[in-house]
Backbone as CSV, one residue per row, in Angstrom:
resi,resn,N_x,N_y,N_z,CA_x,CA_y,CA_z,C_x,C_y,C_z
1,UNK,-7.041,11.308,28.204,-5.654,11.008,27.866,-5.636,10.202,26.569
2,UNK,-4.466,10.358,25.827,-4.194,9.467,25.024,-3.317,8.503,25.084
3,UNK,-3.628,6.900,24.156,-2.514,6.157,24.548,-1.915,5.674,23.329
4,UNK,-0.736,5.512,23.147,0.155,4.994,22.211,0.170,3.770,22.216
5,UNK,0.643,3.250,20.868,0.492,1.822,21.108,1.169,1.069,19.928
6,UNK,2.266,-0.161,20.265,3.133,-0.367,19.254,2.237,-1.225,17.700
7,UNK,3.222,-1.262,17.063,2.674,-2.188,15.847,1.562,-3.535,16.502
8,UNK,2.385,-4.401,17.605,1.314,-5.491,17.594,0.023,-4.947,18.237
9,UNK,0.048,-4.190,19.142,-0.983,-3.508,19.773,-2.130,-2.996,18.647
10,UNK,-1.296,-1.971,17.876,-2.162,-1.743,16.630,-2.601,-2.447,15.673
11,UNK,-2.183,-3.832,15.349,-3.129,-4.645,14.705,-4.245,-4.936,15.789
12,UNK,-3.509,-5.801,17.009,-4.650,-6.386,17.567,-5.854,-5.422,17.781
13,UNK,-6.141,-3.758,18.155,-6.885,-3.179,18.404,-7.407,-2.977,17.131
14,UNK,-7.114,-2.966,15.541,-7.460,-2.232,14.442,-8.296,-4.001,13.796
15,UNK,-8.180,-5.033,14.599,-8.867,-6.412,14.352,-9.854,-6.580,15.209
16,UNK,-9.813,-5.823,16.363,-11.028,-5.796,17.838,-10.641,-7.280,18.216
17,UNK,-9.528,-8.094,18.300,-9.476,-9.403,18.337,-9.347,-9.885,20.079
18,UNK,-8.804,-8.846,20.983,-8.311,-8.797,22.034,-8.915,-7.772,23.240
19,UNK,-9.509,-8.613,23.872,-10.743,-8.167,24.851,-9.639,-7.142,26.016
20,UNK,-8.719,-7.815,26.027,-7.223,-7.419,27.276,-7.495,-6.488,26.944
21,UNK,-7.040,-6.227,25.737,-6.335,-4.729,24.596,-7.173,-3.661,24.922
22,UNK,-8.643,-4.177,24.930,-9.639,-2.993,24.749,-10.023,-2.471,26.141
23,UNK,-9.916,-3.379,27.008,-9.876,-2.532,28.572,-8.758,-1.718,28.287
24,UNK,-7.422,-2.318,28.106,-6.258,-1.489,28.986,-6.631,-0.188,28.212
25,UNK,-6.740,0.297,26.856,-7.049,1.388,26.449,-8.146,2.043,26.910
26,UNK,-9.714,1.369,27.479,-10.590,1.883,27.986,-10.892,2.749,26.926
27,UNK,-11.557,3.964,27.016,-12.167,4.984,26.738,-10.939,5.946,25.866
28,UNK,-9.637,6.077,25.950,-8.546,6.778,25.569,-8.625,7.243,23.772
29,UNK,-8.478,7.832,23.669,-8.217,8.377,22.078,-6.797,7.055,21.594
30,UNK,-6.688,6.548,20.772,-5.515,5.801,20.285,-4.777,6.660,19.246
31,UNK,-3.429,6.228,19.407,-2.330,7.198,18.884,-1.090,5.784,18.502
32,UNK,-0.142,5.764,17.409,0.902,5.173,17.049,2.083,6.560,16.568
33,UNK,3.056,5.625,16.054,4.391,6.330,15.858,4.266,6.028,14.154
34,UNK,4.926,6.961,13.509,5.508,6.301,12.293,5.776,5.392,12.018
35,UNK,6.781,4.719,13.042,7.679,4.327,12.455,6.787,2.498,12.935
36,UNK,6.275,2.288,14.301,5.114,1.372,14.452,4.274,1.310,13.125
37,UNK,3.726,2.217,12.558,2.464,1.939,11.707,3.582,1.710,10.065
38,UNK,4.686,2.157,9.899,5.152,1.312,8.729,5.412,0.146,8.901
39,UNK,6.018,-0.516,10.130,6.618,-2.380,10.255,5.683,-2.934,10.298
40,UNK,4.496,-2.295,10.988,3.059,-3.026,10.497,2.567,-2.783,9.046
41,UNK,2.724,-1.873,8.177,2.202,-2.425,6.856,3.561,-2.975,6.452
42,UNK,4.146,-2.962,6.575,5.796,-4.038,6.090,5.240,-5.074,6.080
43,UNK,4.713,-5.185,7.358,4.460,-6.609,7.200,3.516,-7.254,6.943
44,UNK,2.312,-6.370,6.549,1.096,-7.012,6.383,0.706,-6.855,4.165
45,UNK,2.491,-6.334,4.186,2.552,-6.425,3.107,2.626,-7.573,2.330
46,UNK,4.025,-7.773,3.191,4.283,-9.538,2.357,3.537,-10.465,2.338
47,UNK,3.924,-11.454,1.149,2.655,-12.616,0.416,2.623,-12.916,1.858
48,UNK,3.594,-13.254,3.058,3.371,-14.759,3.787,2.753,-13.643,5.283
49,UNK,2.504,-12.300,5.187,2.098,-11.933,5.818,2.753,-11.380,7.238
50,UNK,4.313,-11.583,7.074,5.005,-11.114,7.753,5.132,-12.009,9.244
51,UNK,6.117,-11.294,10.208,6.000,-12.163,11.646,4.604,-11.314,12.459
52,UNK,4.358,-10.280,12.363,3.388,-9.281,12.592,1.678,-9.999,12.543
53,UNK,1.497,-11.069,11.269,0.379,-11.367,10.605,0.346,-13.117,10.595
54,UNK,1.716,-13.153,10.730,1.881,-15.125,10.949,0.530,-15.560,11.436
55,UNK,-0.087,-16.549,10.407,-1.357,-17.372,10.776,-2.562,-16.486,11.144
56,UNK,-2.488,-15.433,10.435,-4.026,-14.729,10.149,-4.660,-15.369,8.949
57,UNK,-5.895,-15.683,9.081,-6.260,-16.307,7.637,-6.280,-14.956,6.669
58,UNK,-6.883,-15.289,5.390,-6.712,-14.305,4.333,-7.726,-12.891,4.773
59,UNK,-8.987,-13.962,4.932,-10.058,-12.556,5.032,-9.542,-11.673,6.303
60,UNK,-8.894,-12.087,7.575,-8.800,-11.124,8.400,-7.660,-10.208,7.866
61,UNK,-6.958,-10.952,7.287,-5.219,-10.146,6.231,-5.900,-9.063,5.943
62,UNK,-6.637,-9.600,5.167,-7.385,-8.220,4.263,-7.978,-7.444,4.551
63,UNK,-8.676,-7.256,5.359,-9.675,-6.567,6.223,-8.526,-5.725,7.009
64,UNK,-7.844,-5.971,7.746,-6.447,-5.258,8.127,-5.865,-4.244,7.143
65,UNK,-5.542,-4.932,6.393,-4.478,-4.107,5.180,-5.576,-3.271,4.550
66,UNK,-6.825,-3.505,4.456,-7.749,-2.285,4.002,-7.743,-0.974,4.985
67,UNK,-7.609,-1.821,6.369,-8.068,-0.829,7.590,-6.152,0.205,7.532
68,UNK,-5.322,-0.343,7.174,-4.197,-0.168,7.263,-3.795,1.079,5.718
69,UNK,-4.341,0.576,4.569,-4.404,1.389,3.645,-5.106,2.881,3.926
70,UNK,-6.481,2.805,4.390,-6.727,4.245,5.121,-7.262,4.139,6.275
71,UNK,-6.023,4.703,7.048,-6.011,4.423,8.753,-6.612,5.159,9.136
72,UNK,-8.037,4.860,9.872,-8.800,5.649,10.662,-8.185,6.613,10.950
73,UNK,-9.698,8.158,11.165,-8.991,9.068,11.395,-8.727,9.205,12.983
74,UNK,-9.787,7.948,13.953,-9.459,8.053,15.080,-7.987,7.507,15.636
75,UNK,-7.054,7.049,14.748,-5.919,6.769,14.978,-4.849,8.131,14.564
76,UNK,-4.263,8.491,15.937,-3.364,9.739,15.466,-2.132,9.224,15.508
77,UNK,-1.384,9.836,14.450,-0.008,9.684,14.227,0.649,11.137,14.390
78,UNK,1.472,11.235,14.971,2.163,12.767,15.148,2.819,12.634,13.869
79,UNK,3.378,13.689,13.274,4.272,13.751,11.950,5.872,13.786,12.364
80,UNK,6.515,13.240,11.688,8.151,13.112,12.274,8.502,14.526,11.914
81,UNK,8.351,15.689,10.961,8.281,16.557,11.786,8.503,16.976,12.931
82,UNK,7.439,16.972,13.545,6.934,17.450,14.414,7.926,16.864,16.061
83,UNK,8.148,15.792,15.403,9.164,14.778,16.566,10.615,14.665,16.444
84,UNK,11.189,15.166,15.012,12.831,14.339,14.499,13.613,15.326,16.000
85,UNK,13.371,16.818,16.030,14.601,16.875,16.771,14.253,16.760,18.498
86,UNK,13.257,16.192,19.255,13.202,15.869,20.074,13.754,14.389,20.024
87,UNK,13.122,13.744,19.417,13.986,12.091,18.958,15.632,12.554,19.235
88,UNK,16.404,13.440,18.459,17.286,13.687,18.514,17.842,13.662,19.371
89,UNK,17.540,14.775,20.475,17.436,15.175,21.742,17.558,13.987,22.906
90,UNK,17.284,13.081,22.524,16.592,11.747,23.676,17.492,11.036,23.429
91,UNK,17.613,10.384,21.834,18.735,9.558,21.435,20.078,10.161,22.166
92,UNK,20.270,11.335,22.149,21.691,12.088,22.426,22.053,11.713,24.428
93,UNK,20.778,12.065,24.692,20.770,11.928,26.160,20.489,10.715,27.166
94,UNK,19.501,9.568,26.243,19.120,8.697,27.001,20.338,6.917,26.333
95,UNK,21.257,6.536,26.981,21.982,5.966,26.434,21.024,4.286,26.093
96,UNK,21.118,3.649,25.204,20.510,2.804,24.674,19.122,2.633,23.986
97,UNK,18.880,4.182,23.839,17.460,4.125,23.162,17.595,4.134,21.716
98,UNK,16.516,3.393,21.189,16.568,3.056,19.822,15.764,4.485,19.370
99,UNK,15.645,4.818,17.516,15.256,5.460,16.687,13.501,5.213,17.339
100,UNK,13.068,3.933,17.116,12.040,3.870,17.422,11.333,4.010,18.470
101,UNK,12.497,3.677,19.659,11.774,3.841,21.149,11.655,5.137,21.783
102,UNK,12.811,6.280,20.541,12.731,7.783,20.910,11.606,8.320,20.299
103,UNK,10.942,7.957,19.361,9.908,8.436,18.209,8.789,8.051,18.931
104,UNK,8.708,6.745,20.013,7.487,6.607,20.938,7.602,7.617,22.089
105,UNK,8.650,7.921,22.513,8.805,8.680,23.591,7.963,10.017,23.490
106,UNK,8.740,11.089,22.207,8.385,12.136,21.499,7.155,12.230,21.342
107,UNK,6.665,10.911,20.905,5.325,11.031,20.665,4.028,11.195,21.657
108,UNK,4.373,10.762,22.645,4.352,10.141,23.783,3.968,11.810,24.485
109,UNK,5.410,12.742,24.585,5.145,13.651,25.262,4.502,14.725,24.215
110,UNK,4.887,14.446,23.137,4.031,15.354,22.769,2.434,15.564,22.519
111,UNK,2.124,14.505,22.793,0.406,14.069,23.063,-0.163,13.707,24.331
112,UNK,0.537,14.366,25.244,0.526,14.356,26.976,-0.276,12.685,27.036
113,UNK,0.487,11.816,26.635,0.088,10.379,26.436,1.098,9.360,27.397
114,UNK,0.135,7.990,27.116,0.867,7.161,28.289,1.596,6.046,26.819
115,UNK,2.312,5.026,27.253,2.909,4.498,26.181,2.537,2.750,26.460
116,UNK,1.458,2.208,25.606,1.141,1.141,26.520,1.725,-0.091,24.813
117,UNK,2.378,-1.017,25.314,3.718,-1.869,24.139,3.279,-3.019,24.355
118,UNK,3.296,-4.073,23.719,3.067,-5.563,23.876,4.604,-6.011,24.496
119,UNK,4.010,-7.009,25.470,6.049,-7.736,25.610,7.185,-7.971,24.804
120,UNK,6.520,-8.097,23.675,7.110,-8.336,22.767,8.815,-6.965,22.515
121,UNK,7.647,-5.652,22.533,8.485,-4.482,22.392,9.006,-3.832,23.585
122,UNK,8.982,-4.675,24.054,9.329,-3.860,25.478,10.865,-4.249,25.791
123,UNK,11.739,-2.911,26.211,12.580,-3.048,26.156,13.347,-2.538,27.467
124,UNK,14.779,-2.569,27.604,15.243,-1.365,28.427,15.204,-0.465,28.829
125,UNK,16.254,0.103,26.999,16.132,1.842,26.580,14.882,2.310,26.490
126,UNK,13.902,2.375,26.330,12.684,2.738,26.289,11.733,2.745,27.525
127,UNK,12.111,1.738,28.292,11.280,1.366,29.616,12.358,2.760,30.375
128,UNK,13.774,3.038,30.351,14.536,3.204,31.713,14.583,4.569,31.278
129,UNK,14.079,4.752,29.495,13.810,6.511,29.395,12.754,7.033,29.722
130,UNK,11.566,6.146,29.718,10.160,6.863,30.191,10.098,7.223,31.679
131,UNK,10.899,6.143,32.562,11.135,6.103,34.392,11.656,7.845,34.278
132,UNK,12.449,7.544,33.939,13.604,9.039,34.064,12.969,9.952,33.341
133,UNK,11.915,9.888,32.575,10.907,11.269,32.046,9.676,11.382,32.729
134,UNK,9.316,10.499,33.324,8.058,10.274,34.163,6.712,10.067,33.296
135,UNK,7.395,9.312,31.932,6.132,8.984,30.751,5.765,7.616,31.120
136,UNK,4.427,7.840,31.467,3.715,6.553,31.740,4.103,5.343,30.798
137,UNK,4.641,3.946,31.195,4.902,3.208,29.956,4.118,1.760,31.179
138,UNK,3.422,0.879,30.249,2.709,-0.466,30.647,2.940,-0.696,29.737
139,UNK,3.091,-2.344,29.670,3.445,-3.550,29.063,2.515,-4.704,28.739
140,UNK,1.506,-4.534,27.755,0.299,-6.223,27.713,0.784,-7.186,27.142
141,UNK,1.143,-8.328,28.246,1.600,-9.624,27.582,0.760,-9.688,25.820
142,UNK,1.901,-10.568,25.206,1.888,-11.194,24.195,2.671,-12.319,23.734
């Protein structure tokens, strides 16, 4: 199986910083969204390193934003393509889901994948659309 995994997830796993992180994924192929892997270089753009990077020293910044400049090829990203009119589809049908939480969804089914989010991202619309699609979604404190 594969597992998805939001922006904070994907730093912490693309830093090996988080022992949690690397069980809950186990053995799984890793997968993000678009729209996850841009707010993470958003933010690992800015001088102060964003809320994403708050109090990383420099060398780990960098080492990130290198790993972030060319993202492993073991990290899959579906193409929005490949997702806009299912996103569509979800947004239309599932009431309170965000752009982003439909683009995890999409992604989600279209990579017969589970959807595993830091607390941080964890939400409603996204939690009460995966119940009602039967897409695996877990939550690792943060």
């Amino acid at each position: 199986m594969t597992v998805v995994l939001d922006d904070h997830l994907l730093r912490d796993w693309m830093a090996r910083r988080d022992d949690a992180l690397v069980d809950a994924i186990g053995g799984e192929e890793v997968a993000t969204t678009n729209l996850w892997y841009a707010r993470l270089c958003k933010s690992a753009a800015r001088a102060t390193g964003g809320a994403l990077l708050e109090g990383w020293n420099e060398d780990d910044r960098r080492s990130l934003i290198a790993g972030l400049v060319a993202l492993p090829d073991e990290v899959l990203v579906v193409t929005m393509r490949q997702l806009a009119w299912r996103m569509g589809e979800l947004i239309a049908d599932h009431n309170g889901l965000s752009t982003l939480g439909a683009e995890a969804i999409a992604a989600a089914i279209e990579l017969n994948a589970r959807l595993l989010v830091s607390s941080r991202d964890d939400g409603p619309g996204i939690r009460q659309s995966c119940a009602t699609l039967g897409v695996p979604y877990t939550t690792l404190p943060r």
